[in-house]
C-alpha positions as CSV (number, residue, x, y, z in Angstrom):
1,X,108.7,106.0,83.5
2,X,109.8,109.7,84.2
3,X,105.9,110.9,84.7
4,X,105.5,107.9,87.5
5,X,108.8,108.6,89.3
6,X,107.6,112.0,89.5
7,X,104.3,112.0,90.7
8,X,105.6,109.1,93.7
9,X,108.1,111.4,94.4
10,X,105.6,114.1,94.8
11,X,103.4,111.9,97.0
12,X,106.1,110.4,98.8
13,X,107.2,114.7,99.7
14,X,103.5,115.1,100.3
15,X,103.5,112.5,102.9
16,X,106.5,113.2,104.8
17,X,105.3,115.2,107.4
18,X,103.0,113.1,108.2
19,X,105.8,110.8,109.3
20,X,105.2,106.9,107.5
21,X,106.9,104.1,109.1
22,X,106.7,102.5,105.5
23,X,105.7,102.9,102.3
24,X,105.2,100.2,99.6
25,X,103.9,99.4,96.2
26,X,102.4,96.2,94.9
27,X,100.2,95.2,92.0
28,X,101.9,96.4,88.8
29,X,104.4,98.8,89.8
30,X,106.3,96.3,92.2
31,X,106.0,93.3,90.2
32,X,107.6,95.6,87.1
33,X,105.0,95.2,84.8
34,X,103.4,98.6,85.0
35,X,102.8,99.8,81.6
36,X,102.7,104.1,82.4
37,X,99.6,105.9,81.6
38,X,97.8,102.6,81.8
39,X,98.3,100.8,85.1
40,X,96.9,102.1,88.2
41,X,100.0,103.0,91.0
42,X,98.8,100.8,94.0
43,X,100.5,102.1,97.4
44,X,100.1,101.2,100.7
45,X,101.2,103.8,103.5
46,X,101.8,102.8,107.3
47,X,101.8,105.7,109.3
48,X,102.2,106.3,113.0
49,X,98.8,105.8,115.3
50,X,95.8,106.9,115.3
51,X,94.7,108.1,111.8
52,X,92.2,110.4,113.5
53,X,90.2,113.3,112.3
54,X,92.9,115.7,111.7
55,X,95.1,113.0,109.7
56,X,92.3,112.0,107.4
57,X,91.9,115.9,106.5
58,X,96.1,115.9,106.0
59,X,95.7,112.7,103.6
60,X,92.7,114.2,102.0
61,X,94.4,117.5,101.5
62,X,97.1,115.8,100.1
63,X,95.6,114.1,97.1
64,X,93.5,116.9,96.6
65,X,96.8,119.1,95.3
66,X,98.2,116.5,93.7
67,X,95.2,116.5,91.2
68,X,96.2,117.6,87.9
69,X,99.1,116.2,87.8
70,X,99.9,113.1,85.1
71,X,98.8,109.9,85.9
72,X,97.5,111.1,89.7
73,X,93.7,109.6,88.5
74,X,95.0,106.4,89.1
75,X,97.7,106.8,92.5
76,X,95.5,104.7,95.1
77,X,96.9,104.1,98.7
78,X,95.6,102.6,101.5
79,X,96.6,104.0,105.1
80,X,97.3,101.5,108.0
81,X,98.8,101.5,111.2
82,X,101.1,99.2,113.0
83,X,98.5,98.0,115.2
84,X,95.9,97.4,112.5
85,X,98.0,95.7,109.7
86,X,97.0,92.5,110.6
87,X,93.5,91.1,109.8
88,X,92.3,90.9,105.8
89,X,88.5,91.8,107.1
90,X,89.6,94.8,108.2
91,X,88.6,98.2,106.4
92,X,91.6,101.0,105.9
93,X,91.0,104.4,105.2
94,X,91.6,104.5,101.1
95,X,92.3,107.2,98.9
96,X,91.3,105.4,95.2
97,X,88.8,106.8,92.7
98,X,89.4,110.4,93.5
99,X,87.7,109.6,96.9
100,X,88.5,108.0,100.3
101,X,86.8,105.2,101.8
102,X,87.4,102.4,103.3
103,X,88.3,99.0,102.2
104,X,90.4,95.6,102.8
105,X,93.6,94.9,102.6
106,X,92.9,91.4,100.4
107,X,94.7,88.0,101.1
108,X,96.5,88.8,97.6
109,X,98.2,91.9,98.0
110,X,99.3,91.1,101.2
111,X,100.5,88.3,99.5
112,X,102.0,90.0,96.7
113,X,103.7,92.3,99.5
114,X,105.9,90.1,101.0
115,X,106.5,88.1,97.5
116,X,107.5,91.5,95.8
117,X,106.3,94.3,96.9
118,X,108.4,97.2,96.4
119,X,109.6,99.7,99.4
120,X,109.2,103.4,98.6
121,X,110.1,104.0,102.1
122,X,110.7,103.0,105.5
123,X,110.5,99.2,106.6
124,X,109.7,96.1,104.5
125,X,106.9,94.5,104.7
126,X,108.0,91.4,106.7
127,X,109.0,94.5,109.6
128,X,105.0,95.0,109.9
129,X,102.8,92.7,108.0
130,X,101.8,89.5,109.2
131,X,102.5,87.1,106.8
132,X,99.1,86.0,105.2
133,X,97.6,82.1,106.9
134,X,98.1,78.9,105.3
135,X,95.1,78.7,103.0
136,X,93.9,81.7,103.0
137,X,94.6,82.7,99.9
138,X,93.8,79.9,97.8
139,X,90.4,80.5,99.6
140,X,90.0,83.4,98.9
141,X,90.3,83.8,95.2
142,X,88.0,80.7,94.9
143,X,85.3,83.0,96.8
144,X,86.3,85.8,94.3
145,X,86.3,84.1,91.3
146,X,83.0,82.0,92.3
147,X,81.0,84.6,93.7
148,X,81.9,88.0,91.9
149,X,83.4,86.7,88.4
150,X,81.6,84.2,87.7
151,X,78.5,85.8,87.9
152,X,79.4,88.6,85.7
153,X,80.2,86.7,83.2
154,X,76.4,86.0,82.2
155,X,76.1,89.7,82.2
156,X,76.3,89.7,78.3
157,X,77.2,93.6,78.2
158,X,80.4,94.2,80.1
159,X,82.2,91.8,77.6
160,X,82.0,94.1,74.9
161,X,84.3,96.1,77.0
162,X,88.0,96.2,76.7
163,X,88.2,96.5,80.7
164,X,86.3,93.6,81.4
165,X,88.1,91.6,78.5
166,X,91.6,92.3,80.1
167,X,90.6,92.3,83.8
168,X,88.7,88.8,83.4
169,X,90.8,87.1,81.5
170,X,94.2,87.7,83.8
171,X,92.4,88.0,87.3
172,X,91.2,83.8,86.5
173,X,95.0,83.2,85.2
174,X,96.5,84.6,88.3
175,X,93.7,82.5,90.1
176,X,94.4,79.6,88.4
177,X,98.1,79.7,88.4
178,X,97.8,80.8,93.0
179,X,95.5,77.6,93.5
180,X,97.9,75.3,92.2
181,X,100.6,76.6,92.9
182,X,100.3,78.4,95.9
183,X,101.7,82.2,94.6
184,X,100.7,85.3,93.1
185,X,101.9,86.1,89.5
186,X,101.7,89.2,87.6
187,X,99.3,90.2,84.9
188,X,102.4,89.5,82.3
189,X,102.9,86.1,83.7
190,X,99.3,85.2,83.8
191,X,99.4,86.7,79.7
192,X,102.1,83.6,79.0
193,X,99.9,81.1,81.0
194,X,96.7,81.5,79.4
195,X,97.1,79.6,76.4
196,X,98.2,76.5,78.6
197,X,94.8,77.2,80.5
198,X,92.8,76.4,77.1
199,X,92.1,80.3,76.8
200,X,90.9,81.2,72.7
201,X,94.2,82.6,71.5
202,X,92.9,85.1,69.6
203,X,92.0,87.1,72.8
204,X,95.3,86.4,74.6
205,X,96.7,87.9,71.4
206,X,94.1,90.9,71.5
207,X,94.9,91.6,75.6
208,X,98.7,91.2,74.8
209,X,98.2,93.8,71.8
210,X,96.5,96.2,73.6
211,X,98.6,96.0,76.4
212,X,101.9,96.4,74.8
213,X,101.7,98.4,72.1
214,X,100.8,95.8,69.2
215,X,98.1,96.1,66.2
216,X,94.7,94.9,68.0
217,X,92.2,94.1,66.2
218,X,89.1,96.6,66.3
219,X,85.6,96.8,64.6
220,X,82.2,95.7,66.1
221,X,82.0,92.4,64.4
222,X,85.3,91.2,66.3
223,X,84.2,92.9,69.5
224,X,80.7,90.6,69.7
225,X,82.8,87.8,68.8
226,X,85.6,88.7,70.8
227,X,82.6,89.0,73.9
228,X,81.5,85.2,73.1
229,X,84.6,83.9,73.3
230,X,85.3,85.3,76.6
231,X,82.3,84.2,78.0
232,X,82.5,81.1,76.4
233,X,85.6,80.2,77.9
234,X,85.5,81.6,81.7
235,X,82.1,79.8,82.9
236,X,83.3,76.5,82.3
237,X,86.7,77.6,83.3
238,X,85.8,79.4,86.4
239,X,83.6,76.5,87.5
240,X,86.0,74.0,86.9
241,X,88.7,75.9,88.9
242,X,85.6,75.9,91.8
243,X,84.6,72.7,91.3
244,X,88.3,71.6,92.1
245,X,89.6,73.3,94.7
């Protein structure tokens, strides 16, 4: 993955100055499943305190020149502090989406952190994070799953869409799979569990296709179907995993 070494490198070089007690990677690119050009690159930065005024313009400023470069649409970090790592309500200045804002640090990638998440630089997570509660996760991708998935699925349109295919799909598996078991899993992972969860097989095989170079299927008769079969599948599933938990 020569074009994502480089551009963390470049970030990493960018960021320096600003002197980060750490800086990780989760989702994808930590748990070694990041497929280049198509996975987003999901950091989180700790830098010293405050993240004032004249830091946010330094972060800002930052990904501002690294536009341009490959693959720098989809670097996303979130900035903490030592003092404000703990605490999933609280909102983090985030650079994501060509913007900043601010968002949470969820229950699962602070889970995902001290499970695998991958140092770029400076202290492990363990060293700063609090470990996430007893609970809490589980908890929280119930909520998710119940109260933002589950109501998109009746939204007929997005299902047409390969995004919403892909992101459903593996975001109830890894659910699923941290319920019962009590751990994240990676979107590979939760690929090789969803036959055992009763998903249609034909779109496991048309996720795994797309998502690893195989022959998907195309053509607007298989993408309507394709649509009722997802949606066909996750409202029963997702309100049986509810229903359960």
């Amino acid at each position: 993955m020569r074009q994502t070494d480089a551009l963390l490198d470049r970030f990493l070089a960018g960021l320096a100055p600003l002197s980060p007690v750490a800086v990780w990677a989760h989702g994808s690119l930590a748990a070694g499943d990041c497929l280049e050009g198509r996975s987003d690159l999901d950091l989180i930065a700790v830098l010293p305190p405050p993240i004032g005024p004249r830091t946010v313009w330094r972060i800002a400023v930052l990904h501002a020149r690294l536009r341009g470069e490959p693959l720098a649409d989809g670097l996303h970090c979130t900035y903490l502090t030592p003092g404000t790592a703990a605490g999933a309500e609280r909102r983090h200045l985030t650079w994501a989406h060509e913007r900043l804002f601010r968002r949470t640090v969820t229950p699962v990638t602070r889970t995902e952190l001290h499970a695998f998440g991958r140092v770029l630089r400076g202290a492990p997570p363990a060293d700063v994070l609090p470990p996430v509660p007893d609970g809490e996760l589980a908890a929280y991708v119930v909520r998710d799953q119940r109260d933002h998935w589950r109501p998109q699925v009746d939204r007929t349109g997005l299902w047409t869409r390969d995004v919403w295919v892909d992101l459903g799909m593996v975001t109830f598996a890894r659910a699923t799979v941290t319920v019962r078991e009590g751990r994240p899993i990676s979107k590979r992972e939760a690929l090789e569990v969803l036959p055992g969860l009763g998903a249609p097989e034909e779109v496991v095989a048309d996720i795994r296709a797309r998502r690893h170079g195989g022959t998907a299927a195309t053509g607007e008769a298989w993408i309507r179907r394709r649509a009722e079969l997802v949606r066909g599948y996750l409202g029963p599933a997702i309100d049986g995993l509810v229903a359960g938990s």
